[in-house]
KEDRENMAR-153188 format. One record per atom (N, C-alpha, C): residue in one letter; z, x, y. Coordinates in steps of 0.001 Angstrom, whole numbers, plus 500000, padded with zeros to 6 digits. Last residue first. Layout:
AZXY ...
This chain:
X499786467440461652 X498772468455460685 X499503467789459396 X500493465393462866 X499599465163462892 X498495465722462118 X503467465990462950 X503539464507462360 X501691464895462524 X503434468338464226 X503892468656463411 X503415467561462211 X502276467819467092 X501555468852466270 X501908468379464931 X504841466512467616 X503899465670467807 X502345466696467272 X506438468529467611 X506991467176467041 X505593466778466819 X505000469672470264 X505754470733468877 X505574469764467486 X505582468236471981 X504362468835471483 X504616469372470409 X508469468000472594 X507841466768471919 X506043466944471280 X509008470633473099 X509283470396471814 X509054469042471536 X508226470487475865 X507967471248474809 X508209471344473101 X509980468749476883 X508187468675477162 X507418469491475646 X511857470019477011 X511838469010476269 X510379468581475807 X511119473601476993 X511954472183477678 X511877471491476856 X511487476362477396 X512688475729476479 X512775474603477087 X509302479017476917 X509510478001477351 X510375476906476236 X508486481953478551 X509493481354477734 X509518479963477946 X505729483916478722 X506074482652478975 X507121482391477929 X504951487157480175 X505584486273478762 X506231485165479212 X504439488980482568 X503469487932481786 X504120487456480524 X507261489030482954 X506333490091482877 X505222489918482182 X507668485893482726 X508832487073483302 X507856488196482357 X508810482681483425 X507504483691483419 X508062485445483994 X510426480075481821 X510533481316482771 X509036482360482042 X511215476739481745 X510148477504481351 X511070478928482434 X514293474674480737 X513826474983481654 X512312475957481000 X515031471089479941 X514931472286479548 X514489472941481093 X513161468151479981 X514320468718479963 X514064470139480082 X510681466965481785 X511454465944480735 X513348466505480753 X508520468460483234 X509417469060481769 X510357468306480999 X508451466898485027 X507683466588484172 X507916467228482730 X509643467769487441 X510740466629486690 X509544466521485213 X510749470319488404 X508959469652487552 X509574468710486844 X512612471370489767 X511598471212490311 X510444470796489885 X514761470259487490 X514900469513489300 X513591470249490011 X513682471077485518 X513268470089485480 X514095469420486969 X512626474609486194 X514139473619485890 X513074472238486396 X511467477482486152 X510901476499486601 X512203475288485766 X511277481358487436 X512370480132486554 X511957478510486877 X509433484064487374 X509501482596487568 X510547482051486970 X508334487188488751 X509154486276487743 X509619485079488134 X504959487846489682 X506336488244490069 X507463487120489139 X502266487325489422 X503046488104488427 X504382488402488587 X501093485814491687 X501414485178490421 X502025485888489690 X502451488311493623 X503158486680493486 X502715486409492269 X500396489801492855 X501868489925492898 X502348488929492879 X498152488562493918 X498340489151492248 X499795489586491999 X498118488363496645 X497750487402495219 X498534487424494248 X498138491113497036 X499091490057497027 X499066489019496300 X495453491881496369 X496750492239495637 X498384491618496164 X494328490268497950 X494044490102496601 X495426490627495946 X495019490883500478 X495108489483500148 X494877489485498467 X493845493470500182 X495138493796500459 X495845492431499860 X491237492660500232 X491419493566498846 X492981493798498953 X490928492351502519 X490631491462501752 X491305491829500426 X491557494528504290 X492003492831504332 X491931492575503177 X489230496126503385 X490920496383503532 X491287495212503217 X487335494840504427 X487147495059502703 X488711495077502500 X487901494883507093 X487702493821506430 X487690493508505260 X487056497629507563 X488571496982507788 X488810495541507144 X485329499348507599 X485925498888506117 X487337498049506237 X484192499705509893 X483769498295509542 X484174498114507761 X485561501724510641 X486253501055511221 X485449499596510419 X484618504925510359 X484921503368508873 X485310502291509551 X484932507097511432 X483530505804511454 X483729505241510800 X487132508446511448 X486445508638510763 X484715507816510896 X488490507132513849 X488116508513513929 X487257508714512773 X489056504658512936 X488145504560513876 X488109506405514084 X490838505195510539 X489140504553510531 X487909504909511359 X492626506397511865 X492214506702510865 X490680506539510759 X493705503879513518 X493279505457514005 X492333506159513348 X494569501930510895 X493176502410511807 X492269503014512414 X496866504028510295 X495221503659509175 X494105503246509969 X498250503619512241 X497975505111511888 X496549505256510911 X498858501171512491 X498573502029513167 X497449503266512769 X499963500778509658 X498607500431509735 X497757501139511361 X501570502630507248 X501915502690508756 X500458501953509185 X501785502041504861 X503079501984505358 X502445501954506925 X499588500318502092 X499449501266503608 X501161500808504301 X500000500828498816 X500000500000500000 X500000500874501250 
């Protein structure tokens, strides 16, 4: 990540890059992106009342999931194979 952006522009505009500033941006928005969706999750049926029960957690790409939601799929696989 860039610490000082000052100093990265300067940068630019002394070098002649000043029109990679936009690729910057963009590619900076990406890896943010990508942090947030990968950063660790706890999801409780007071924020997805749709889990029924239980809670899900996303925690270094591995999905734990302990709701209710989840084990009526489970149930409902089980009565069908």
């Amino acid at each position: 990540m860039i610490n000082d952006y000052h100093a990265f522009i300067t940068h630019l505009k002394r070098t002649g890059r000043i029109k990679l500033l936009p690729l910057v941006l963009r590619e900076l928005k990406v890896r943010a992106a990508r942090a947030k969706k990968l950063a660790p999750m706890m999801e409780t049926v007071s924020e997805n009342p749709s889990l029924i029960s239980g809670w899900r957690k996303l925690e270094n790409g591995i999905l734990t999931d302990n709701t209710g939601k989840r084990a009526l799929i489970d149930i409902y696989k089980k009565i069908i194979a």
